[in-house]
N, C-alpha and C positions, 0 to 999 in steps of 0.2 A: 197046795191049792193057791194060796196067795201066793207064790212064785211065779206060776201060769201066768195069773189073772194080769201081773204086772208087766211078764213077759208079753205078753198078747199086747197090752196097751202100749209099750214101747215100740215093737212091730207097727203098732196104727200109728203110733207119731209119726215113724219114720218115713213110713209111706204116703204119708198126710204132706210130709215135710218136703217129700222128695217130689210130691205130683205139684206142690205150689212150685217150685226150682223150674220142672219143667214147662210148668207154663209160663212161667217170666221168659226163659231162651226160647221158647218157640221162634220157628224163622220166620223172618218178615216176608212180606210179597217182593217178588225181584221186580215188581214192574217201577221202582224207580231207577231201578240201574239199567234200564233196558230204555228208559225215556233218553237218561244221559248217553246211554251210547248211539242211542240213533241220534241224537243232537248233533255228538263226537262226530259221526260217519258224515251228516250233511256237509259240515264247515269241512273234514277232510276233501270231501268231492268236492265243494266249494275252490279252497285253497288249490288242488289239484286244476280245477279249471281255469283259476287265474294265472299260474305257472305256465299253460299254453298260450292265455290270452298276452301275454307280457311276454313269451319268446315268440310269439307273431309279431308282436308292437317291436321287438326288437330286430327282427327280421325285414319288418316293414321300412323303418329307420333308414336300418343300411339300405335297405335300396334305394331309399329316396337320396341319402346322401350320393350313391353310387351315379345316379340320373343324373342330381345335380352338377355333379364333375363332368361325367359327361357330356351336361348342355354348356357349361364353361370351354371344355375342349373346345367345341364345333363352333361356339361363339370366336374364340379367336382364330380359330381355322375360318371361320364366315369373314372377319373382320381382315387378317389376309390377304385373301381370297378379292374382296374389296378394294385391299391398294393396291393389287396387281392388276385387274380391272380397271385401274382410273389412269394406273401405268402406261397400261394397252393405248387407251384411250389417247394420252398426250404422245405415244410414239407414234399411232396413225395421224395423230394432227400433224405432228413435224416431219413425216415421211410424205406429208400429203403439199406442206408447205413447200420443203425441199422441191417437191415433184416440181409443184408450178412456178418457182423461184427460175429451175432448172430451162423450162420448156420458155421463159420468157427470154431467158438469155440465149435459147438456141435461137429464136424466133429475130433477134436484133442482129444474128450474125448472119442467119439465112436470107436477113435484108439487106445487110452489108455487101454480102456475097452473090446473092443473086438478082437481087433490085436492079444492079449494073452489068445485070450481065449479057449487053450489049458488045462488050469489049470479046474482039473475037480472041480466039486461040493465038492467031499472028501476034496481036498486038502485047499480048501476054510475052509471046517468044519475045518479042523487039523491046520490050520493059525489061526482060529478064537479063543479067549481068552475062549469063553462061546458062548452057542447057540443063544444066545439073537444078539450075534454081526453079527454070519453068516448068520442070517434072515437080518440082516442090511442092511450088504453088498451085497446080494441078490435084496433087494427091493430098495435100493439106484442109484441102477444099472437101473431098470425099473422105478425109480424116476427123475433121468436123463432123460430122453431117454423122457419120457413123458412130462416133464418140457420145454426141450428146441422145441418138436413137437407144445407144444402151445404157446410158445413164435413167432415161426416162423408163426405159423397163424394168430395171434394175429396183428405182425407187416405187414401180409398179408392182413388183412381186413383193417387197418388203410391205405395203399394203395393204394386199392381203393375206401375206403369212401374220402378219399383226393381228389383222383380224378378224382370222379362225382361233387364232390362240387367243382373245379377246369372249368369241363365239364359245370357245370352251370352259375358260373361266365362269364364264354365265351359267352356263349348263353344271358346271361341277359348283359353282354357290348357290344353286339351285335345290340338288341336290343335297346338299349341307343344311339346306333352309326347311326340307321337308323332314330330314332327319332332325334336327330339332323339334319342330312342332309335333312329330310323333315322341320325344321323349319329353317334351312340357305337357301335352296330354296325360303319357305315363305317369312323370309324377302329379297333376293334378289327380290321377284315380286311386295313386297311390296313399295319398295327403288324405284321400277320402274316407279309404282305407283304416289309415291311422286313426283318425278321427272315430270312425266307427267302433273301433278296438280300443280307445281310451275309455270312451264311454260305458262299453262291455266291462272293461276292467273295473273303470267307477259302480256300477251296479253291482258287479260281485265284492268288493268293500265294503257296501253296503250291506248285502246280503250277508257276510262274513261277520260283519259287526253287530245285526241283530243274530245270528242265534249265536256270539260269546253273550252277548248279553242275556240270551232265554238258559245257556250255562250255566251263567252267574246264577240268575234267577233260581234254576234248578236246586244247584248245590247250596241257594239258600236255604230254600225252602226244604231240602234234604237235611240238611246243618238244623234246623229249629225244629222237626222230624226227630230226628237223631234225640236231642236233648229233652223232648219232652217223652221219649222212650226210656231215657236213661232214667227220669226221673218218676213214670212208673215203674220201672223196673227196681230202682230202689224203695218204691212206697210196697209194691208187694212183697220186697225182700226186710222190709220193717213188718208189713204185716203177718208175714210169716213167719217171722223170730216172737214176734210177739202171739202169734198162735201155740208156736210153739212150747213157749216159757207157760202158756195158758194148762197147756196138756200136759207138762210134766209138775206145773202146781197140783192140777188135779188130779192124776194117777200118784202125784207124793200124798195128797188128800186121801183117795181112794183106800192107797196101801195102809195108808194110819190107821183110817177106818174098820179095815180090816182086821188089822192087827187086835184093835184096841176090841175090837168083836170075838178074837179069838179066831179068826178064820172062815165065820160060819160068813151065809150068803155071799153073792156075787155084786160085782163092781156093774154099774150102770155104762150106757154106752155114752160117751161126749158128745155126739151126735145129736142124743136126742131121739134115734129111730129105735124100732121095736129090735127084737136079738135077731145075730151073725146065720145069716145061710134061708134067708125070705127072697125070693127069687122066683118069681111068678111065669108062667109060661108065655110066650109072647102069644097075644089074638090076633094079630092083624098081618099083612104082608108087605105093612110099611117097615124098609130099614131105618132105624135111628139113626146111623151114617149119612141115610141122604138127609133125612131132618136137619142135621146140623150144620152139613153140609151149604141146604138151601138159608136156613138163618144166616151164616156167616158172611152169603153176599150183603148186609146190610150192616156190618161193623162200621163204626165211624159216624153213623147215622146217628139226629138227637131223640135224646129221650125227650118225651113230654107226657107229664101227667094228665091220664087218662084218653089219650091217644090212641091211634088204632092205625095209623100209617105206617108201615116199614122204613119207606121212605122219609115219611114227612117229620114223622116224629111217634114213638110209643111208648109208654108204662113195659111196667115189667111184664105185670099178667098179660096185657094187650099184645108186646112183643111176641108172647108164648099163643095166646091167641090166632095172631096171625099167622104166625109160621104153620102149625099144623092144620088152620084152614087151608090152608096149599094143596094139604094130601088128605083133604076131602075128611079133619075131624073136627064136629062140632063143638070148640068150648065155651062158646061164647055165653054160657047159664053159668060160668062159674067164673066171670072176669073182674074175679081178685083174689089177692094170694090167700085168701082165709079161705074161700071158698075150694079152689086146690088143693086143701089139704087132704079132699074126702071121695077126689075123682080116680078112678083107675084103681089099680091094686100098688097094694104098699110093696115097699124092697127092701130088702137092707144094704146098710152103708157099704159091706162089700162085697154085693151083687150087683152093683147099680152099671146100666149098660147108657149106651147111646141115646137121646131123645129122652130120657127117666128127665122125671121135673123133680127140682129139689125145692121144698119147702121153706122159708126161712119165715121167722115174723116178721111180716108186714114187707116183704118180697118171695121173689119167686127167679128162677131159674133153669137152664136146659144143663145136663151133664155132658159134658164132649170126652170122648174116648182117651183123648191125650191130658187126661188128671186136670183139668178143668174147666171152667161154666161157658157157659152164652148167657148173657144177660141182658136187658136194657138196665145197666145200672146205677145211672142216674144223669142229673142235670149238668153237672159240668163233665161226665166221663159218656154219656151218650151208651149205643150200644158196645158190647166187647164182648172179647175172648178169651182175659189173660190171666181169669181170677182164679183162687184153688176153691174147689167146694166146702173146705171149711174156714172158709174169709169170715164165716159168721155159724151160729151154730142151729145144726140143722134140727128141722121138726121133725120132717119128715120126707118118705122122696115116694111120690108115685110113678106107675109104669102104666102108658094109655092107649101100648101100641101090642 
């Protein structure tokens, strides 16, 4: 019999021991890793978007370099274009000069020659040495006269072959002159361009640089998260070595007792609650599941003594209070934990389901299905979830649903 009885309570430690483990590794919410990766994904599409905006800018560049050469070209093609124009210019002037140079000395000969031309043919013959010379002087005369007519044409078509070719020049630096002015347009729209796209760029730098910084922030605030989880997670794994060491003082208590009795009567439960297999039938059509459920949106919320806010702040009884005012149950004639001890039907410790209130002195508590509590459980730990139901030792555990 005393074998049992030890047996049995070593079975309760271990399950005792193993529900407080699993409520320290419960998984956390993923919603900060879901914050940090849509942070990630921003700055991704961010950087992605500056990567376009900088091989446009780059793109942009070369063209405007490319303009500029090209208005360099057309500048010295214009500048050219210019001296052979001024070129034109001085050859029509000396072709013009020549012309009248020409036509004055035809003009002194044709006076020489025909001012006197009184003197007949005869007297031509009878001056002349031999006949051979007065056909000379005859055709020397229509030699002239012929001579300086194509001279003066001559420097007449020179002219204006000058200048058409002048005329051309004009028209083709003209042209040069508009083609410019459409690529200094180009690159002024270009330049505008640029302009527009640095700016773009600078505003995504910016944007780029507040969310590393809402990263940083994050992974702070995740980083001091972290550590103040580590360090309940080690206070519950002190408080459970030390429940532990509590249960096996008392079952070595227990077994003494026993012994030193002879074997007669039974070991009490550590608990506190009435004996193994109280298990009342549920009244209601509320699941315990959703109960705990709805409580759980208000973890992290502070406690405050004698409080009735989910939100704002609540006691332990007031916590338990409010939650089952949700689903439409009265407890508010019983708001505090002395007064719970006497509401609903009793359970025992290993029948207790979802929504069951655990008793403690001088608090009170929700049983959650995964081996431990919902509590408001105090001023600096606010509400939680991570405690094992024998963090303290129980009176008793009612069921209300």
């Amino acid at each position: 019999m005393r074998k049992t009885i030890r047996l049995k309570k070593i079975i309760s430690i271990t399950a005792a021991f193993a529900a407080a483990f699993t409520c320290v590794f419960s998984l956390p919410s993923k919603s900060e890793a879901t914050t940090l990766d849509n942070l990630q994904n921003q700055k991704d599409n961010l950087v992605d978007d500056k990567q376009d905006v900088q091989s446009n800018i780059n793109s942009t560049t070369s063209k405007i370099a490319s303009t500029i050469a090209e208005i360099e070209v057309l500048e010295g093609e214009i500048s050219d274009m210019e001296g052979r124009i001024e070129q034109a210019k001085q050859d029509i002037a000396a072709a013009e000069e020549a012309a009248e140079h020409q036509y004055q000395q035809m003009k002194i000969r044709m006076k020489f020659m025909y001012e006197n031309g009184n003197k007949s043919i005869l007297e031509m013959f009878a001056e002349s040495k031999s006949f051979g010379e007065f056909l000379n002087r005859i055709e020397y005369a229509d030699a002239v006269y012929a001579s300086d007519r194509e001279m003066l044409t001559s420097y007449e078509a020179t002219k204006i072959d000058i200048t058409g070719m002048k005329e051309a020049l004009e028209e083709e630096k003209a042209t040069l002159e508009t083609k410019k002015n459409d690529l200094s347009a180009k690159e002024k729209a270009l330049n505008s361009t640029l302009s527009a796209l640095k700016i773009s760029r600078d505003e995504i730098n910016k944007k780029i640089a507040n969310v590393d910084k809402q990263i940083a922030d994050e992974k702070e605030r995740l980083r001091k998260e972290a550590e103040e989880a580590e360090r309940r997670r080690r206070a519950a794994a002190a408080e459970a070595e030390r429940i532990r060491k509590a249960q096996e003082e008392a079952a070595r208590r227990a077994a003494q007792q026993n012994q030193n009795q002879g074997g007669s009567g039974s070991s009490s439960s550590n608990q506190g609650t009435s004996s193994k297999g109280i298990n009342p039938a549920q009244r209601t059509n509320i699941n315990g599941e959703d109960v705990i459920a709805y409580g759980r949106q208000f973890v992290g919320n502070p406690y405050v003594w004698g409080g009735n806010s989910l939100t704002n702040g609540c006691d332990c009884s007031g916590f338990i209070v409010q939650v089952y005012k949700h689903f439409g149950i009265d407890l508010s004639g019983s708001r505090n934990s002395y007064a719970m001890r006497s509401i609903g039907q009793e359970v025992s410790y290993d029948s207790m389901k979802a929504g069951d209130i655990i008793c403690y002195s001088g608090h009170v508590a929700l049983y959650m299905s995964n081996g431990c509590i919902l509590e408001a459980q105090g001023k600096n730990q606010g509400i939680t979830d991570y405690r094992s139901p024998t963090s303290h030792t129980i009176l008793t555990i009612r069921r209300i649903i």
